[in-house]
BALOBA-1460 file (C-alpha; in Angstrom, 3 decimals):
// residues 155
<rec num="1" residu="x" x="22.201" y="1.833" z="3.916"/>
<rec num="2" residu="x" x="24.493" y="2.116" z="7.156"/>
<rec num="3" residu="x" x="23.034" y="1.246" z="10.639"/>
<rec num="4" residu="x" x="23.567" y="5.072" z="11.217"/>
<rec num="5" residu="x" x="21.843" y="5.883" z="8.426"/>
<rec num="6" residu="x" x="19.174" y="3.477" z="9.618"/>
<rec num="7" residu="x" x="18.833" y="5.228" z="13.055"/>
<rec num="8" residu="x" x="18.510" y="8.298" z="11.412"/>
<rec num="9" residu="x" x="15.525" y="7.465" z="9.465"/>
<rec num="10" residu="x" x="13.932" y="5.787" z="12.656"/>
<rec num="11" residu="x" x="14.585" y="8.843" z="14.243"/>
<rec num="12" residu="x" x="12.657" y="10.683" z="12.002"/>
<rec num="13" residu="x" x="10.140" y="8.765" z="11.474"/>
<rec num="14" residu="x" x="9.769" y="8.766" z="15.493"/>
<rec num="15" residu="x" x="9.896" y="12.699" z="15.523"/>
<rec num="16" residu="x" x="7.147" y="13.047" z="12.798"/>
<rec num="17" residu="x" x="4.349" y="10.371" z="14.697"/>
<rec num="18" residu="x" x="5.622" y="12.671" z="18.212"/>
<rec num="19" residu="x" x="4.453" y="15.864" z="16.007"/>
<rec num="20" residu="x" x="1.346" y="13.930" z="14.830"/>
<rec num="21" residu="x" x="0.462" y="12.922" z="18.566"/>
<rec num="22" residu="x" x="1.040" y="16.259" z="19.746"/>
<rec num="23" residu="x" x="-1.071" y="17.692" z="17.652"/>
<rec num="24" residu="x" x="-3.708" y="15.475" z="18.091"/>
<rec num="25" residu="x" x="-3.868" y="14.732" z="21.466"/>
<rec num="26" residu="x" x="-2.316" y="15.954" z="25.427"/>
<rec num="27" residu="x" x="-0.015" y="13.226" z="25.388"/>
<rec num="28" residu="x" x="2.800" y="15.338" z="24.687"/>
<rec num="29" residu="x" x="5.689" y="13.229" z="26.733"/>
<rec num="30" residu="x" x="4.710" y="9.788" z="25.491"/>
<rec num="31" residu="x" x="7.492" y="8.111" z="25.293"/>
<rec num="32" residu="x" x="8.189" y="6.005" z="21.998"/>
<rec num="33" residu="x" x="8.004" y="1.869" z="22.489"/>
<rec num="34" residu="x" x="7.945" y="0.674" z="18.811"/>
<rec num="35" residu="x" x="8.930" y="2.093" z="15.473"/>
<rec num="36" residu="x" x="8.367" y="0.537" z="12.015"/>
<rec num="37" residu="x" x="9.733" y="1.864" z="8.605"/>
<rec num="38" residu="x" x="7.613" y="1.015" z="5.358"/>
<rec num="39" residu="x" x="10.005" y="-0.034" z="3.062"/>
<rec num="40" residu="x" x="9.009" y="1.542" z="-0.229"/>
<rec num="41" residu="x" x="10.037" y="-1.312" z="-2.870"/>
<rec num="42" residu="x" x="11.593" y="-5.163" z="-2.632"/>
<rec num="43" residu="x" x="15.103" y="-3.502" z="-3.047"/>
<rec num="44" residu="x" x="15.460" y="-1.442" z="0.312"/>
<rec num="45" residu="x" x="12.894" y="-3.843" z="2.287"/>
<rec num="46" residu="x" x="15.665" y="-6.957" z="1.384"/>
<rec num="47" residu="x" x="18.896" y="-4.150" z="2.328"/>
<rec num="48" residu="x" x="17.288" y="-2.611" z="5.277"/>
<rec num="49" residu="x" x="16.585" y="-6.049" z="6.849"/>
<rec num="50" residu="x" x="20.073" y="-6.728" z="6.813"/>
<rec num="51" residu="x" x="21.482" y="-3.691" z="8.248"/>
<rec num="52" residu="x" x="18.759" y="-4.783" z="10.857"/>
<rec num="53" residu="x" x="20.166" y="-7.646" z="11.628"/>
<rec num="54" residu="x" x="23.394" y="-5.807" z="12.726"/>
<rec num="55" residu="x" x="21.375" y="-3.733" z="14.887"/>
<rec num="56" residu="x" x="20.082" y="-6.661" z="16.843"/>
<rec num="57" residu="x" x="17.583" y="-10.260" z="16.760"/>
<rec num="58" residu="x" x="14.306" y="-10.692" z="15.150"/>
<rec num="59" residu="x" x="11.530" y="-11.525" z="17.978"/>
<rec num="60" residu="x" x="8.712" y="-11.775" z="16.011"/>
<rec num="61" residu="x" x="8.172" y="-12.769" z="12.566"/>
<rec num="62" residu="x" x="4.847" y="-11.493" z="11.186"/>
<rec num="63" residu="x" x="2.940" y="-11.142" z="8.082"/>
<rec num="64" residu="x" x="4.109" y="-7.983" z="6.946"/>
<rec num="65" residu="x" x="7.690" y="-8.161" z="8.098"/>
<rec num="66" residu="x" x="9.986" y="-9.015" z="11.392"/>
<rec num="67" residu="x" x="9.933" y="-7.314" z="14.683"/>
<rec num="68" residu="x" x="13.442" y="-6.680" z="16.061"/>
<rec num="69" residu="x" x="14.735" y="-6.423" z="19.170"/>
<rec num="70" residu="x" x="17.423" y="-4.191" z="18.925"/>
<rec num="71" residu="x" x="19.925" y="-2.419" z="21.110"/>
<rec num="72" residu="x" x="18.338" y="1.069" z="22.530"/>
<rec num="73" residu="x" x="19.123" y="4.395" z="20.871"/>
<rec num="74" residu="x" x="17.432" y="7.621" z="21.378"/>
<rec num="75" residu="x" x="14.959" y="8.970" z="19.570"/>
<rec num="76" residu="x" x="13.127" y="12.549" z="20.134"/>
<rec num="77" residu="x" x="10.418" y="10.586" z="22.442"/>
<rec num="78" residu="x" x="13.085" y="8.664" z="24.377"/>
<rec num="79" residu="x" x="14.723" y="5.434" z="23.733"/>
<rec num="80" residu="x" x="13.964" y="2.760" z="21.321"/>
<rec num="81" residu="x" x="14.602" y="-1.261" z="21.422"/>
<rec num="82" residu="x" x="11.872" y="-2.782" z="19.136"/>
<rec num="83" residu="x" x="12.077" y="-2.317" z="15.360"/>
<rec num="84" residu="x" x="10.051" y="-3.611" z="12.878"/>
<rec num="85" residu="x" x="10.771" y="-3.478" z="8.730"/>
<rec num="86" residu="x" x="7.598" y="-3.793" z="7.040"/>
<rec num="87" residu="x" x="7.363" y="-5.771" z="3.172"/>
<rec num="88" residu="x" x="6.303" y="-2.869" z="0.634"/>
<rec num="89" residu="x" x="2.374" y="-2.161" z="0.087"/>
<rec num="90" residu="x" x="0.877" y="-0.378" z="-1.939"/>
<rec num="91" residu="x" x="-1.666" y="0.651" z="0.636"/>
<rec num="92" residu="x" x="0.746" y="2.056" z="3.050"/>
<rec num="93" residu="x" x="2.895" y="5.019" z="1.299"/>
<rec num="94" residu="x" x="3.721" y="6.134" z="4.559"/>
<rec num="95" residu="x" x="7.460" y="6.687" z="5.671"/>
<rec num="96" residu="x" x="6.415" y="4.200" z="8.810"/>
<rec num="97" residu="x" x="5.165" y="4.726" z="12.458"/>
<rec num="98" residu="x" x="5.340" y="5.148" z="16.067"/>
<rec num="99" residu="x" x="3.651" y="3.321" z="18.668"/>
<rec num="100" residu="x" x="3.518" y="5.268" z="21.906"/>
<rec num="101" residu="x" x="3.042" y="4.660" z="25.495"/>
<rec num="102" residu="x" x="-0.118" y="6.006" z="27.503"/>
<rec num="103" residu="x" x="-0.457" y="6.328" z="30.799"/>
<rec num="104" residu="x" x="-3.610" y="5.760" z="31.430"/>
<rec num="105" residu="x" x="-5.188" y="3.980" z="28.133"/>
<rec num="106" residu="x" x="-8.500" y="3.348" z="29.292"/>
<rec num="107" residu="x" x="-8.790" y="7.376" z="29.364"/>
<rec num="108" residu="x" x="-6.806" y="8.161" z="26.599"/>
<rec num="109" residu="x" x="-9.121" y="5.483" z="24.254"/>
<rec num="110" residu="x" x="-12.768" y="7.784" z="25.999"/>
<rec num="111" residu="x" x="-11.443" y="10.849" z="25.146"/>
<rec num="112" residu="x" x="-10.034" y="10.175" z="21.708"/>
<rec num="113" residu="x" x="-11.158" y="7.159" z="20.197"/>
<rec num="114" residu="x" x="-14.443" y="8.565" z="17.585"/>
<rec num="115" residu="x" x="-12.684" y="12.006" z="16.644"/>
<rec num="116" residu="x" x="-11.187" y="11.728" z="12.907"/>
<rec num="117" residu="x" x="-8.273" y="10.592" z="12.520"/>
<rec num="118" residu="x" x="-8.673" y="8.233" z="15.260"/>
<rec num="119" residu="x" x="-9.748" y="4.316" z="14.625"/>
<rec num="120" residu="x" x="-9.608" y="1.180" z="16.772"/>
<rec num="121" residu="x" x="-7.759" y="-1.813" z="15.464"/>
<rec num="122" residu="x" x="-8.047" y="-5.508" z="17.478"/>
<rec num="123" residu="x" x="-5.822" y="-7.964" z="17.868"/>
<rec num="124" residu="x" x="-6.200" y="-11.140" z="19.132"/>
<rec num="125" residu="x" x="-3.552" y="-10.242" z="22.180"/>
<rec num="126" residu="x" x="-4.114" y="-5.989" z="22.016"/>
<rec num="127" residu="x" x="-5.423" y="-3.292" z="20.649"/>
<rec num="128" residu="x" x="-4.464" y="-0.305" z="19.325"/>
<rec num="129" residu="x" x="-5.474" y="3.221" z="18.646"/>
<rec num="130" residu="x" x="-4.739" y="4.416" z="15.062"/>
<rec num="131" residu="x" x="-4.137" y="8.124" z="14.025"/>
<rec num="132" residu="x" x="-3.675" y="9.099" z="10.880"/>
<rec num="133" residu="x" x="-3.423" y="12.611" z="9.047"/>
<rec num="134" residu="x" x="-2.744" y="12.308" z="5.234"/>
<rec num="135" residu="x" x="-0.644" y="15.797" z="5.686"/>
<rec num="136" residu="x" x="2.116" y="13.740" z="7.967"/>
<rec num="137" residu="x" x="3.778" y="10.980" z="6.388"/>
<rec num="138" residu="x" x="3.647" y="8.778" z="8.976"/>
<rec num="139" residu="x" x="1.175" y="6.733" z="11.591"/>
<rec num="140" residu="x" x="0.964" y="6.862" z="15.006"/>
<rec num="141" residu="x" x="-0.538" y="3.954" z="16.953"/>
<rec num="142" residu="x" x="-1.052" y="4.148" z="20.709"/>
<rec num="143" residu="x" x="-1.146" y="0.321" z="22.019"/>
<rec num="144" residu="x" x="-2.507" y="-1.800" z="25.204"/>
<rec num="145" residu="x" x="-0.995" y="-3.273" z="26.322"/>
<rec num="146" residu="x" x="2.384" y="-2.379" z="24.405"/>
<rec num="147" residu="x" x="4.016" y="-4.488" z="21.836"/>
<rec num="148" residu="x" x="6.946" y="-5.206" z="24.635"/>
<rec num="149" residu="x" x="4.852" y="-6.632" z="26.863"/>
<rec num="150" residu="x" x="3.258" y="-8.922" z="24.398"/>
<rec num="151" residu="x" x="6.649" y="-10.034" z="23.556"/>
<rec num="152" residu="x" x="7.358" y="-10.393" z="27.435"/>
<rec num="153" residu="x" x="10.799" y="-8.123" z="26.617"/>
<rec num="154" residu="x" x="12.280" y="-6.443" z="29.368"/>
<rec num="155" residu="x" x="13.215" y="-2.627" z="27.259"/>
């Protein structure tokens, strides 16, 4: 895989989750913060993190995979500058997600947050708003505060 190549699957993965928002929900400018691609075996997880690396520095290393800063490109829901490659799992056949940014959160979580599809997920420094729809093959997360802030970047 070629960092264009890369971009281009980001890019769809980021136009799917805007799709699954939109459908969902009013937010339909929210602009992208964080993507992740689910890499579907060792082979492309162990590839895909170096092409990565060419793309820019790991900021967080976590669990499930590292969080990149990388340098902005655009996406259909604006630019992007934090990547993440996730380790396969079998419990996440999804292509990846989007994490996008609300306006007003506290609002967005009232109106939302119960309807299906939607779920709540805490972390010990955020939360974030899950939607899923098996018919998309992707996730959408809505986060507060953002991933970028937690990792004090400057996007």
């Amino acid at each position: 895989m070629t960092t264009n190549e890369l971009k281009a699957l980001i890019r769809e993965i980021v136009a799917e989750a805007q799709r699954l928002s939109i459908k969902y929900t009013s937010e339909k400018k929210a602009p992208v913060n964080y993507a992740c691609l689910f890499s579907q075996n060792a082979d492309e997880y162990e590839s895909t993190i170096k092409v990565a690396h060419q793309l820019g520095s790991v900021v967080k290393n976590t669990t499930m995979g590292p969080v990149f800063h990388i340098s902005p490109f655009s996406t259909a829901a604006g630019t992007l500058g934090l990547l993440k490659i996730r380790k396969p799992d079998p419990k996440r056949k999804e292509r990846g997600d989007a994490d996008f940014t609300i306006a007003n959160y506290k609002k967005f979580k009232k109106t939302y947050l119960g309807r299906p599809g939607f779920n709540i997920i805490k972390k010990p420094d955020m939360e974030m708003i899950e939607l899923i729809d098996s018919s998309y093959n992707v996730i959408v997360y809505y986060s507060n505060p953002t991933l970028a802030d937690v990792l004090k970047l400057n996007n």
